[in-house]
C-alpha atoms as a printed R data frame, in Angstrom:
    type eleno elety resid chain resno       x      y       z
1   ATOM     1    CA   UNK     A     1   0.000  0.000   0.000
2   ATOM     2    CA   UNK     A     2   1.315  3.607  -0.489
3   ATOM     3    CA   UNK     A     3   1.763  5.872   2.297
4   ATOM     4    CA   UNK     A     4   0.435  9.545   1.042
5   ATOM     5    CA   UNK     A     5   0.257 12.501   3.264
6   ATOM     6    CA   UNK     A     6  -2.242 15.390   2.281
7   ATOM     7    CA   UNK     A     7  -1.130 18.814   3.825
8   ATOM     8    CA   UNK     A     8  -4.001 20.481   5.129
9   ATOM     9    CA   UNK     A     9  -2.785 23.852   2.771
10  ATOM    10    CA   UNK     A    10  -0.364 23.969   0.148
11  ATOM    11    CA   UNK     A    11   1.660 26.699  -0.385
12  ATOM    12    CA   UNK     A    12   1.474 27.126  -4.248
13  ATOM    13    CA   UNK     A    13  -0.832 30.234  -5.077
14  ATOM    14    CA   UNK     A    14  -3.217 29.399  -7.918
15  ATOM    15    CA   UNK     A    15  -5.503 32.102  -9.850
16  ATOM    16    CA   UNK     A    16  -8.480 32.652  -7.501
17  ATOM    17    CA   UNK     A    17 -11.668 31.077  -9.661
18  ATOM    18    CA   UNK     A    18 -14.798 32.735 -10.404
19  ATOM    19    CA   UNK     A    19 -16.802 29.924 -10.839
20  ATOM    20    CA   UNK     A    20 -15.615 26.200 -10.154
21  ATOM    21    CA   UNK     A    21 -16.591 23.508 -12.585
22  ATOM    22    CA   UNK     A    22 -17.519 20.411 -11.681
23  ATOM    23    CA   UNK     A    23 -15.359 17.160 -12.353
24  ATOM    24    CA   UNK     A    24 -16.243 13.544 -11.657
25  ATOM    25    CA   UNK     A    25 -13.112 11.489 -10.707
26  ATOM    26    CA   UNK     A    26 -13.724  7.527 -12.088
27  ATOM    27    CA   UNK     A    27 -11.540  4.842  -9.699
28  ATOM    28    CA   UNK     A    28  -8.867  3.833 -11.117
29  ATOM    29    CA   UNK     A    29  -8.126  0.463 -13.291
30  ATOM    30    CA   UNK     A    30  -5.285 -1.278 -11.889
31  ATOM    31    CA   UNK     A    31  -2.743 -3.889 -12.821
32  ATOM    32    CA   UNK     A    32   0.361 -5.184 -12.746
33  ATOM    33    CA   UNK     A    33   0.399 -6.742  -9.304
34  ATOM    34    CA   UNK     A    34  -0.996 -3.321  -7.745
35  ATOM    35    CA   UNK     A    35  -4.246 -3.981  -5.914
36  ATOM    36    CA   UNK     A    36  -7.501 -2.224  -6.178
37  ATOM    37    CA   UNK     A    37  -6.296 -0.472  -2.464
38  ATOM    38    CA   UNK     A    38  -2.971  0.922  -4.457
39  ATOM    39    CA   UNK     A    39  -5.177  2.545  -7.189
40  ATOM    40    CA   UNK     A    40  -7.857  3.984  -4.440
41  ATOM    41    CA   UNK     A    41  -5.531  5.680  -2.401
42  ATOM    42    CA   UNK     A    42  -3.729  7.002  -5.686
43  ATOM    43    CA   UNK     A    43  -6.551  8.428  -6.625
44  ATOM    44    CA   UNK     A    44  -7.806  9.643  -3.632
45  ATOM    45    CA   UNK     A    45  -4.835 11.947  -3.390
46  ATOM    46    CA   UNK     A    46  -4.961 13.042  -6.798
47  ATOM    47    CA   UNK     A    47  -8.474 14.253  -5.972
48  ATOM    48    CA   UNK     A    48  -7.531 16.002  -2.727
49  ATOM    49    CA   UNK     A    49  -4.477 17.955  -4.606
50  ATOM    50    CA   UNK     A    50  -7.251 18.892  -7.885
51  ATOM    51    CA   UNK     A    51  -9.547 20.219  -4.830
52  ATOM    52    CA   UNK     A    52  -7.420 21.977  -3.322
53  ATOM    53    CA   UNK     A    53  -5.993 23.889  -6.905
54  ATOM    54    CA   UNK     A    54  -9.290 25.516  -6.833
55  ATOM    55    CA   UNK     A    55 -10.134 25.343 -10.250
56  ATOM    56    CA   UNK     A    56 -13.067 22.032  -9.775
57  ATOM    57    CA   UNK     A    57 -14.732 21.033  -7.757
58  ATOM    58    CA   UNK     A    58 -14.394 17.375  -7.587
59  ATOM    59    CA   UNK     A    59 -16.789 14.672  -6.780
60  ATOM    60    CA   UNK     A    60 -14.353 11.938  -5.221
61  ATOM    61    CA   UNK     A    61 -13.664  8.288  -6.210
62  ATOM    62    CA   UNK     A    62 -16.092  7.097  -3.241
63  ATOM    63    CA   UNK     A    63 -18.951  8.884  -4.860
64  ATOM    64    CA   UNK     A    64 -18.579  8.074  -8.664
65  ATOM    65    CA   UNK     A    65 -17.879  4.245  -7.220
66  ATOM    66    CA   UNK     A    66 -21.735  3.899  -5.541
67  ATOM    67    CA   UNK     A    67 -22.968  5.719  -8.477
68  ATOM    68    CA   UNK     A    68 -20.926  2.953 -10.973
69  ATOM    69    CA   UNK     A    69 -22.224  0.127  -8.690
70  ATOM    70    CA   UNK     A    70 -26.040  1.660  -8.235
71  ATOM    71    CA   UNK     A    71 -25.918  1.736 -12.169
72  ATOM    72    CA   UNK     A    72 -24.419 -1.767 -12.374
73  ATOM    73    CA   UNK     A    73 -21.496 -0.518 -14.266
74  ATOM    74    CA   UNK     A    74 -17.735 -2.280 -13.979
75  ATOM    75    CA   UNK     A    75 -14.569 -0.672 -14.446
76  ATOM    76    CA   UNK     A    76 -13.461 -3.185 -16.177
77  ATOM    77    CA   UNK     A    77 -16.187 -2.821 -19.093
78  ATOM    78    CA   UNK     A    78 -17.191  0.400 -18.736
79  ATOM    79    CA   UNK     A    79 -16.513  2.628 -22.001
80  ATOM    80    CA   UNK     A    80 -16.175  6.508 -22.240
81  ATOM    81    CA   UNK     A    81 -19.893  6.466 -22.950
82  ATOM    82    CA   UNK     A    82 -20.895  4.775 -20.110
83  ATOM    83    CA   UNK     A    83 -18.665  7.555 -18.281
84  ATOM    84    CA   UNK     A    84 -20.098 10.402 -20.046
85  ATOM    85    CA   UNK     A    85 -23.783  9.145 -19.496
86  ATOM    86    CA   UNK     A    86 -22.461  8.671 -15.305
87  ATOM    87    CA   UNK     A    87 -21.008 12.560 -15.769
88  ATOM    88    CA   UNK     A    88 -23.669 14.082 -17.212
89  ATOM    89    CA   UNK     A    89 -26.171 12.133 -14.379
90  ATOM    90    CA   UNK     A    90 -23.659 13.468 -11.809
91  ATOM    91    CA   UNK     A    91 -24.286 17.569 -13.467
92  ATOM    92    CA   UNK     A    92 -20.737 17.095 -13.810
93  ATOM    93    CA   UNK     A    93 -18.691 19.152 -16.847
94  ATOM    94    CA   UNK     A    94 -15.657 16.922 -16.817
95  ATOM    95    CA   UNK     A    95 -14.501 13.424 -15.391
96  ATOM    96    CA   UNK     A    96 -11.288 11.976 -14.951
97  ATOM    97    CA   UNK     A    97 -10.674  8.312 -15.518
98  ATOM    98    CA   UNK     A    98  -7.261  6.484 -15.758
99  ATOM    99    CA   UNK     A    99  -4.932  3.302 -15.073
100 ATOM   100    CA   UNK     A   100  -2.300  2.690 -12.839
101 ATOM   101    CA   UNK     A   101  -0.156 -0.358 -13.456
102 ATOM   102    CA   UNK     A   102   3.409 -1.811 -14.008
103 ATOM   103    CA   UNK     A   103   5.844 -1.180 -16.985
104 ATOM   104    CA   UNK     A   104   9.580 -3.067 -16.415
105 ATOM   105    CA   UNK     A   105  10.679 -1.972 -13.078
106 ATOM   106    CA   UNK     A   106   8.232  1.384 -13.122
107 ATOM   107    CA   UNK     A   107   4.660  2.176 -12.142
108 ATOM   108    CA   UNK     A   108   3.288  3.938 -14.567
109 ATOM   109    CA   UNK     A   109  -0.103  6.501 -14.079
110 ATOM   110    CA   UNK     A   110  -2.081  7.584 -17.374
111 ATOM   111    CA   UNK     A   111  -5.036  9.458 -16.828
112 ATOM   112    CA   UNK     A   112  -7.079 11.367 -19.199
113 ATOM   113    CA   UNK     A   113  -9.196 14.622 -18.269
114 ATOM   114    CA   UNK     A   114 -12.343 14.044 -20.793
115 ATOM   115    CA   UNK     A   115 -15.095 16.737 -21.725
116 ATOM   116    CA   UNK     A   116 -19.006 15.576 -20.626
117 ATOM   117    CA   UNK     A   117 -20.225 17.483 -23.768
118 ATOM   118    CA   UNK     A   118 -17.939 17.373 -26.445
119 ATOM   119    CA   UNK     A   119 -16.260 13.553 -25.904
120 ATOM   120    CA   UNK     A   120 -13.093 14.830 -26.629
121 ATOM   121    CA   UNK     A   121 -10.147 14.478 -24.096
122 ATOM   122    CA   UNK     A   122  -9.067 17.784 -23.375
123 ATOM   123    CA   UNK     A   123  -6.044 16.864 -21.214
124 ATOM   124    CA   UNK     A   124  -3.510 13.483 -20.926
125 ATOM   125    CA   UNK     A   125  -1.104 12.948 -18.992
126 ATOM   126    CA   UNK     A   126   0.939 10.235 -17.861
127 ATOM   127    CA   UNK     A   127   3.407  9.662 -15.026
128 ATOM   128    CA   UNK     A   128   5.792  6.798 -13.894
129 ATOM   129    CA   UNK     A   129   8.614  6.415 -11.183
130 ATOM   130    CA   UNK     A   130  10.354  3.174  -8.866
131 ATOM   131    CA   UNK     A   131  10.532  5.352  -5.545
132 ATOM   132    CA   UNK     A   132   7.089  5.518  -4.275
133 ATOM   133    CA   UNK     A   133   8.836  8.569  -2.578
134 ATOM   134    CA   UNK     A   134   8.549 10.644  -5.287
135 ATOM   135    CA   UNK     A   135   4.584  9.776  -5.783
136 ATOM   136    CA   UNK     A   136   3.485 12.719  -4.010
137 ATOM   137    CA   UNK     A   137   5.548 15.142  -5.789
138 ATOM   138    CA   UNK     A   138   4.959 13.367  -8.968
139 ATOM   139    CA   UNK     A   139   1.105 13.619  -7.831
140 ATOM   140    CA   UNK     A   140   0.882 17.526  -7.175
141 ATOM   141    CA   UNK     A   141   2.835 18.190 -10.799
142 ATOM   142    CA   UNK     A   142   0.044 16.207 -12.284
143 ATOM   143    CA   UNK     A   143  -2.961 18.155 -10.160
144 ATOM   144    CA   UNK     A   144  -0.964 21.486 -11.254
145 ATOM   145    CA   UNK     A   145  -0.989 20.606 -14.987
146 ATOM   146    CA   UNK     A   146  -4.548 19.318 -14.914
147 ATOM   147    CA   UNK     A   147  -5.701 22.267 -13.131
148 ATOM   148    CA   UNK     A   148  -3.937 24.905 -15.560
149 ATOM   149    CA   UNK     A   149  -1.384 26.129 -12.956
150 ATOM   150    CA   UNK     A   150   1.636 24.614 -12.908
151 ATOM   151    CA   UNK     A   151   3.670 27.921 -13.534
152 ATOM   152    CA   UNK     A   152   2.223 28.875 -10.344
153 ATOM   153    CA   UNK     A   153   4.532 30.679  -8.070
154 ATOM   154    CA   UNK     A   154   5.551 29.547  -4.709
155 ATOM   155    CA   UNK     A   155   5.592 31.933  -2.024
156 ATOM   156    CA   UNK     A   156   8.459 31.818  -0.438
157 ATOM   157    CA   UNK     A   157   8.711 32.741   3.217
158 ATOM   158    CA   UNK     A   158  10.677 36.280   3.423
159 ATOM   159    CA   UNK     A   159  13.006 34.432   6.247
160 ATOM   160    CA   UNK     A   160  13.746 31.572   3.952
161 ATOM   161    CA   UNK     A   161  17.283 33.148   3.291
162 ATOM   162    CA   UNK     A   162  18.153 33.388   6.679
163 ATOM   163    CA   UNK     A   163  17.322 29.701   7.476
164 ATOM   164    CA   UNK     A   164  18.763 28.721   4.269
165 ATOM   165    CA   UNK     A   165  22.313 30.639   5.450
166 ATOM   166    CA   UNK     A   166  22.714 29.610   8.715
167 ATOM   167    CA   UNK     A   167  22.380 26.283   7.562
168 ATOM   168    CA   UNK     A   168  25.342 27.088   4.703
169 ATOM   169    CA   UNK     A   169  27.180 28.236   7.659
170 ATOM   170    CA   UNK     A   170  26.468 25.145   9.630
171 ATOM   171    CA   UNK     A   171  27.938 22.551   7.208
172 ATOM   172    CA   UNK     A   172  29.993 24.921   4.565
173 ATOM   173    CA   UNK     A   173  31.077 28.638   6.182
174 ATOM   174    CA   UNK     A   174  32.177 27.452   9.633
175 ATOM   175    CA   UNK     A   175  33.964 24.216   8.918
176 ATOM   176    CA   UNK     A   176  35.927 26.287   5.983
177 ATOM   177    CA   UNK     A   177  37.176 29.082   9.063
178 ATOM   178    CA   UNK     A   178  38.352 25.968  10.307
179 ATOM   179    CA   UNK     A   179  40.784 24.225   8.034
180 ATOM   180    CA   UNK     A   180  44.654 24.648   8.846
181 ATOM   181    CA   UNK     A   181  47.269 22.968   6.486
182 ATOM   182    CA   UNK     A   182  50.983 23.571   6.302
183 ATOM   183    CA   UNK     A   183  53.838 23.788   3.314
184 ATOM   184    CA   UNK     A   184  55.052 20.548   2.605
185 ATOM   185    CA   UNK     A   185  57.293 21.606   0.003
186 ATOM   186    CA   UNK     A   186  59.256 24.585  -1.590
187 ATOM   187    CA   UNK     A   187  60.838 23.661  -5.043
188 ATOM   188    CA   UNK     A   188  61.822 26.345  -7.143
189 ATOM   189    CA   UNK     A   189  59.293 29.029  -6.499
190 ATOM   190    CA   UNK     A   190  56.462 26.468  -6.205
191 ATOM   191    CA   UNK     A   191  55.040 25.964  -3.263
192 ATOM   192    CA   UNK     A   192  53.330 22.599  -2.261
193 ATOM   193    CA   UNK     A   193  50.459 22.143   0.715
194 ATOM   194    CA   UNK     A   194  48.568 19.783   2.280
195 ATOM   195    CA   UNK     A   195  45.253 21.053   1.200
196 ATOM   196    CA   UNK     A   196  42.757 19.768  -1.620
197 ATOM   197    CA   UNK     A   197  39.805 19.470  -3.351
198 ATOM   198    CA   UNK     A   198  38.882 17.743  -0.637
199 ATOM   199    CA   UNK     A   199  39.093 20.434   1.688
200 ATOM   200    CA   UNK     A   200  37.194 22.895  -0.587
201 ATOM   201    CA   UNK     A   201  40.602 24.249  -2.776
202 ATOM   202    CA   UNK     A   202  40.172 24.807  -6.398
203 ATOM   203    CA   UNK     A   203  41.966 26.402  -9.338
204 ATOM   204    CA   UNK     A   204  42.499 29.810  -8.304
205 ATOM   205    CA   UNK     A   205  41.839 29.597  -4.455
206 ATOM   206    CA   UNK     A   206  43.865 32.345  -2.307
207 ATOM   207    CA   UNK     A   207  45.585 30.662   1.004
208 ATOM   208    CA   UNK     A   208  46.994 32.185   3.549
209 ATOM   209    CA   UNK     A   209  50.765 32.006   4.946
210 ATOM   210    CA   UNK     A   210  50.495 32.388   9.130
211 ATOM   211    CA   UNK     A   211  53.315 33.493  11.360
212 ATOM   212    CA   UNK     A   212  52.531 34.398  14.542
213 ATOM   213    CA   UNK     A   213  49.090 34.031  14.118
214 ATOM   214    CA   UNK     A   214  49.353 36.543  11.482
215 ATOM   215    CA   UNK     A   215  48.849 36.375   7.614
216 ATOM   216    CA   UNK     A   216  52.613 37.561   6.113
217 ATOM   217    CA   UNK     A   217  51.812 35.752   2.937
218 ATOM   218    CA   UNK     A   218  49.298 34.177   0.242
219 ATOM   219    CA   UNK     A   219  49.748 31.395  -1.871
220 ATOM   220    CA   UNK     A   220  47.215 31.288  -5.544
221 ATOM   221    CA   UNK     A   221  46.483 27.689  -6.263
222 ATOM   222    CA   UNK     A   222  46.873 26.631  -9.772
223 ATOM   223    CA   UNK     A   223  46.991 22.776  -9.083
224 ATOM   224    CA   UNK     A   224  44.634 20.480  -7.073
225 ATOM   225    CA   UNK     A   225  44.468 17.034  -5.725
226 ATOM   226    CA   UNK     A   226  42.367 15.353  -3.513
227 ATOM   227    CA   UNK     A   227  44.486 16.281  -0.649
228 ATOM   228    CA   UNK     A   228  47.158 18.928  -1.881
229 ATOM   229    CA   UNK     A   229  47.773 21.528  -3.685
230 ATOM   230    CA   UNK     A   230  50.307 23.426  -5.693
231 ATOM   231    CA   UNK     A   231  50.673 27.090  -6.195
232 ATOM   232    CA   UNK     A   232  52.849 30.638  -6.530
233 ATOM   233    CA   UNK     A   233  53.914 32.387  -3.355
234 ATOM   234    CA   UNK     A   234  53.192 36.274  -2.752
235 ATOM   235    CA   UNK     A   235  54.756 38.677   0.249
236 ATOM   236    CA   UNK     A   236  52.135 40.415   1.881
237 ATOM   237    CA   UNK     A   237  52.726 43.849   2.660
238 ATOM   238    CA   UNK     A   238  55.837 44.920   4.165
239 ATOM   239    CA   UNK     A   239  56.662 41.009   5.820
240 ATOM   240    CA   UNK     A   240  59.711 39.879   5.005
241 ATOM   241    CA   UNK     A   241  61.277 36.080   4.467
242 ATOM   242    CA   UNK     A   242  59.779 33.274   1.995
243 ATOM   243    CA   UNK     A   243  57.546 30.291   2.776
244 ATOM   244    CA   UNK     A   244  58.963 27.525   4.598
245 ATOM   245    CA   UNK     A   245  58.224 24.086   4.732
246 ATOM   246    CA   UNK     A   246  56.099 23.358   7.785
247 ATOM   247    CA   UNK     A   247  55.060 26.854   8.095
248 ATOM   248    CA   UNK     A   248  51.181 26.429   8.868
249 ATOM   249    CA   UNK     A   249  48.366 27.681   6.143
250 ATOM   250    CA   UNK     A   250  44.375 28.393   5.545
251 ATOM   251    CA   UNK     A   251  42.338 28.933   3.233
252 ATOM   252    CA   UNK     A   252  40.525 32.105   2.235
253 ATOM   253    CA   UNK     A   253  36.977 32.080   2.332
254 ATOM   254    CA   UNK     A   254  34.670 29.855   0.354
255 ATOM   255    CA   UNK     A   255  33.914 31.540  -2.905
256 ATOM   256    CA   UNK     A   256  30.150 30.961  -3.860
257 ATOM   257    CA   UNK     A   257  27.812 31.621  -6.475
258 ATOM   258    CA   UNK     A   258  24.200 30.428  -6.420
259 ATOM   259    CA   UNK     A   259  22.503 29.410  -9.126
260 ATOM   260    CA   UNK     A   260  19.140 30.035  -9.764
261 ATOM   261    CA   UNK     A   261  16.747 27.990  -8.250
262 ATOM   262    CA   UNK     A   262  14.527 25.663 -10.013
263 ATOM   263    CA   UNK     A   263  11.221 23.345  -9.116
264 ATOM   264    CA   UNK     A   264  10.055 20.177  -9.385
265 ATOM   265    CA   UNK     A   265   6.580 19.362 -10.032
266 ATOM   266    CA   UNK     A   266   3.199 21.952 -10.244
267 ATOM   267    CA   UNK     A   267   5.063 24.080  -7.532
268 ATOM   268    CA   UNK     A   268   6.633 27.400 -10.078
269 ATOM   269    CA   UNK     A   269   9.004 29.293  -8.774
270 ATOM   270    CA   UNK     A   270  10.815 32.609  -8.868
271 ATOM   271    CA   UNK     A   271  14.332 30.953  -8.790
272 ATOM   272    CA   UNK     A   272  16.233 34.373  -9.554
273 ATOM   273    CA   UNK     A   273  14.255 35.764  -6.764
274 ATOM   274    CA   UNK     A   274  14.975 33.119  -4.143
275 ATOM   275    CA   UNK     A   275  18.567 33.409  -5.311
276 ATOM   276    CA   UNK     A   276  19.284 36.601  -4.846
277 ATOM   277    CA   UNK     A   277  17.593 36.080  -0.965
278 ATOM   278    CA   UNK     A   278  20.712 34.036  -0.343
279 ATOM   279    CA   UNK     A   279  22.976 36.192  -2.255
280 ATOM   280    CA   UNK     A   280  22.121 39.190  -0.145
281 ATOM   281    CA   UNK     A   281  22.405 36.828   3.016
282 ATOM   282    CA   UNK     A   282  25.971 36.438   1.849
283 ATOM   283    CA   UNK     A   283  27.001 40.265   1.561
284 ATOM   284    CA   UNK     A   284  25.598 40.452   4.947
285 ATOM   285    CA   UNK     A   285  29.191 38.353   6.066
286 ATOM   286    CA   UNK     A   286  30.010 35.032   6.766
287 ATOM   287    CA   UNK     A   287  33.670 34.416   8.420
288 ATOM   288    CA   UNK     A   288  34.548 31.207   5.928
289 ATOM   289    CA   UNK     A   289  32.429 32.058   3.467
290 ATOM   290    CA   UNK     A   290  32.255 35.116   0.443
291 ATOM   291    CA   UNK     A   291  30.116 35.864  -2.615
292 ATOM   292    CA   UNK     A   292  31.943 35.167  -5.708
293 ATOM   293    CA   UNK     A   293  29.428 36.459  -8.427
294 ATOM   294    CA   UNK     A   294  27.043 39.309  -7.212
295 ATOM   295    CA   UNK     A   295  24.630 37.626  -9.663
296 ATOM   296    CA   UNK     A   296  22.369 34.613  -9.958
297 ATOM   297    CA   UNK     A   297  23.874 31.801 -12.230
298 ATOM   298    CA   UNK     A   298  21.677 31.224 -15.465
299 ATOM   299    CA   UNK     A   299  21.221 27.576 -15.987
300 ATOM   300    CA   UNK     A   300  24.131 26.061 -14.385
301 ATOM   301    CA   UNK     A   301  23.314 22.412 -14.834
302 ATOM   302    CA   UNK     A   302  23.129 23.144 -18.497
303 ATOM   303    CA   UNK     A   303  26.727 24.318 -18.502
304 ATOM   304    CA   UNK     A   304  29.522 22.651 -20.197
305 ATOM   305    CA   UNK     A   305  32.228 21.067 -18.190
306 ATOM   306    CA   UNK     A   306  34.827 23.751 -19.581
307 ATOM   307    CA   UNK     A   307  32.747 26.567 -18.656
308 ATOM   308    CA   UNK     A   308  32.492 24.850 -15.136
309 ATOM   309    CA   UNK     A   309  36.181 24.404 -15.083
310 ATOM   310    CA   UNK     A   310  36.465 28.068 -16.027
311 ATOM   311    CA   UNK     A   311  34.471 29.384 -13.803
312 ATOM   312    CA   UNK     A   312  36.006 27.326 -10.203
313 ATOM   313    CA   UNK     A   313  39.137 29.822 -11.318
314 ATOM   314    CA   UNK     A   314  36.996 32.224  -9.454
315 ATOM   315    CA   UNK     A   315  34.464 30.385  -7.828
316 ATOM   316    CA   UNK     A   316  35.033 27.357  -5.364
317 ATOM   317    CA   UNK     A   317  31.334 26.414  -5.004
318 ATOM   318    CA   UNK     A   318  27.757 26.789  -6.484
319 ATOM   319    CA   UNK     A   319  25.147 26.759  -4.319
320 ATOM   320    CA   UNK     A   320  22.068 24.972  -6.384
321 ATOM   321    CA   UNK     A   321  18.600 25.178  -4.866
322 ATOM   322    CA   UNK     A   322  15.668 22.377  -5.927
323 ATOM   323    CA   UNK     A   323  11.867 23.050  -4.460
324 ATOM   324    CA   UNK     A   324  10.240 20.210  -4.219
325 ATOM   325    CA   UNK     A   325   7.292 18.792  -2.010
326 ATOM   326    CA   UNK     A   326   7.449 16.052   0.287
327 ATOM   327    CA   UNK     A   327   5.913 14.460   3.166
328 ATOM   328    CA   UNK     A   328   3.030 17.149   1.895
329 ATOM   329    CA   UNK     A   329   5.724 20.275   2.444
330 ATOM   330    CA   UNK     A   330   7.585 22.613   0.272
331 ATOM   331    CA   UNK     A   331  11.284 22.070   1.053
332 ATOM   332    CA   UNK     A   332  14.333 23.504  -1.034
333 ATOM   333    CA   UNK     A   333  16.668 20.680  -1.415
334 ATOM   334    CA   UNK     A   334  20.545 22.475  -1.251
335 ATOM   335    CA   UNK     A   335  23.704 21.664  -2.939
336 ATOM   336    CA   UNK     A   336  26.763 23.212  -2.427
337 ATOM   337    CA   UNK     A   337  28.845 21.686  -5.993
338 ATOM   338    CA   UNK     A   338  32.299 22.033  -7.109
339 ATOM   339    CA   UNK     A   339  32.335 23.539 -10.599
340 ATOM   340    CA   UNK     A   340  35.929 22.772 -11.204
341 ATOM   341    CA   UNK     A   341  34.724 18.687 -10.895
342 ATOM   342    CA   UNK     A   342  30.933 18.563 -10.176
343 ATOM   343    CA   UNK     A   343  31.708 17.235  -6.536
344 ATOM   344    CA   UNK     A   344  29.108 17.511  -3.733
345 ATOM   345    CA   UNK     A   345  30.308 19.506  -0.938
346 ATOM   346    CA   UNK     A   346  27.760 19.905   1.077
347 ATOM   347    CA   UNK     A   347  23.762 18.648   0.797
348 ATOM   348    CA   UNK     A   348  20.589 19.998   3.198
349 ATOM   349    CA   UNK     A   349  17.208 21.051   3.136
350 ATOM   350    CA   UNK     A   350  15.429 23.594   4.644
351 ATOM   351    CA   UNK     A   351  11.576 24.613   4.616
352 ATOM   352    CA   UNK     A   352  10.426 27.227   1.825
353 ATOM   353    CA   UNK     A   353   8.016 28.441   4.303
């Protein structure tokens, strides 16, 4: 059986409707090993999420089903004119009818939105996934699109960038101010370290010489491995005396850019909005942490690999955002991703609202 959960409000915004019309949701045919309690409960949910878009107003599953059985009709026989004739007894303008069944390793949804007067399906759509996980997202993109609004736009809480920054503090900003490395080696101008990639270093990365608990020089990384780095040595100021193997280093602060955020499902968003919400948590100050691009990212996942590369020269991390619903709440999933090798750096969600 599927576990749904129905939240009691959602928080996309559809266009308020000045008249609701009326739309008859059929059970659903099942197959492929799902039983008829599967296919219920699927479409029991759908119907809650089309109710609660605004745009119908939906006689549920349980009501079509006595109607069906009070007729003598079977799902299993019953043809679009035996639905239309139910419909039209029901004073309803539209009804939904559909399958739910098994293709390969997937269950697959198909469900077609059908006109009482005219016959003619107006809307199809059809859905599959193997994480029953992602049924309730999968669910509210497919209320969204029947009901006309999946460019919707989410309403995002005005603290959202706060909680959404002290979490980037939590697992990115703070452990950077952390990290201490030394000089391992000093050949010939080039100066070796025992930091890497996998302490956050990329191509370009500034780090810091200590003496004394001072900075008296900076080292620009042009060379990364998992756990070193190479790079060119530069006096700071008016200090005086090279680097020295052993001598202790840290790196600057974590360069990020965010991208601009993007959905999943009916839920639109204003991802260059939300973005800049983080952007101008950022400028507020961070110790470990610094805004590389004063602007939102266009389509970073779309980016080729070179572009990526070219951009860690000035940027150590991207912060990706992905707003999504689940367990019946809006949540923005967080990445924090190395451009320079598409690495995960840090992961975490937070609430939109």
């Amino acid at each position: 059986m599927f576990r749904l959960t129905i939240a009691a409000s959602l928080l996309v915004a559809g266009p308020a409707m000045a008249e609701q019309e009326t739309l008859a949701l059929m059970p659903l045919k099942v197959g492929g090993g799902l039983t008829q309690g599967d296919g219920d409960e699927i479409g029991d949910t759908l119907g809650t999420m089309l109710s609660q878009k605004g745009k119908y107003k939906v006689l549920d599953r349980n009501h079509m089903a006595q109607m069906m059985e009070e007729k003598q009709l079977q799902m299993v026989t019953a043809s679009d004119d035996d639905f239309i004739d139910l419909a039209a007894y029901a004073h309803a303008a539209y009804f939904l009818v559909g399958s739910v069944g098994r293709l390969g390793s997937k269950r697959i949804l198909n469900v077609r939105l059908v006109d009482v007067d005219t016959a003619a399906t107006v809307h199809a759509e059809r859905v599959s996934w193997s994480n029953p996980d992602l049924l309730e997202e999968l669910l509210e993109g497919l209320a969204g699109k029947l009901s006309g609004d999946a460019k919707a736009a989410v309403e995002l809480d005005p603290k959202f960038g706060v909680r959404l920054f002290h979490q980037l503090n939590r697992h990115a900003c703070a452990p950077r101010n952390s990290v201490r490395g030394r000089i391992t080696a000093h050949i010939a101008g080039e100066i070796t370290v025992s930091l890497g990639r996998g302490h956050g270093i990329g191509e370009g990365s500034k780090l810091q010489v200590m003496k004394g608990g001072d900075a008296v020089g900076e080292i620009e990384v042009y060379e990364v491995k998992a756990s070193s780095s190479k790079g060119s040595y530069t006096h700071l100021g008016d200090t005086f005396g090279g680097a020295k193997k052993g001598q202790p280093v840290r790196p600057g602060p974590l360069r990020i850019s965010v991208a601009e955020f993007t959905s999943r499902g009916a839920s639109g968003l204003d991802g260059r909005k939300a973005a800049k919400q983080v952007i101008d948590q950022l400028k507020s100050g961070a110790a470990g942490c610094t805004v590389a691009k004063k602007q939102p990212i266009k389509k970073f996942a779309d980016m080729s690999d070179g572009r990526k590369k070219r951009m860690a020269k000035k940027t150590d991390a991207v912060l990706t955002g992905t707003i999504l619903t689940r367990r019946g709440q809006q949540v923005i999933e967080v990445q924090l991703i190395s451009p320079a090798d598409g690495g995960i750096m840090a992961q975490f969600s937070v609430p939109a609202r």
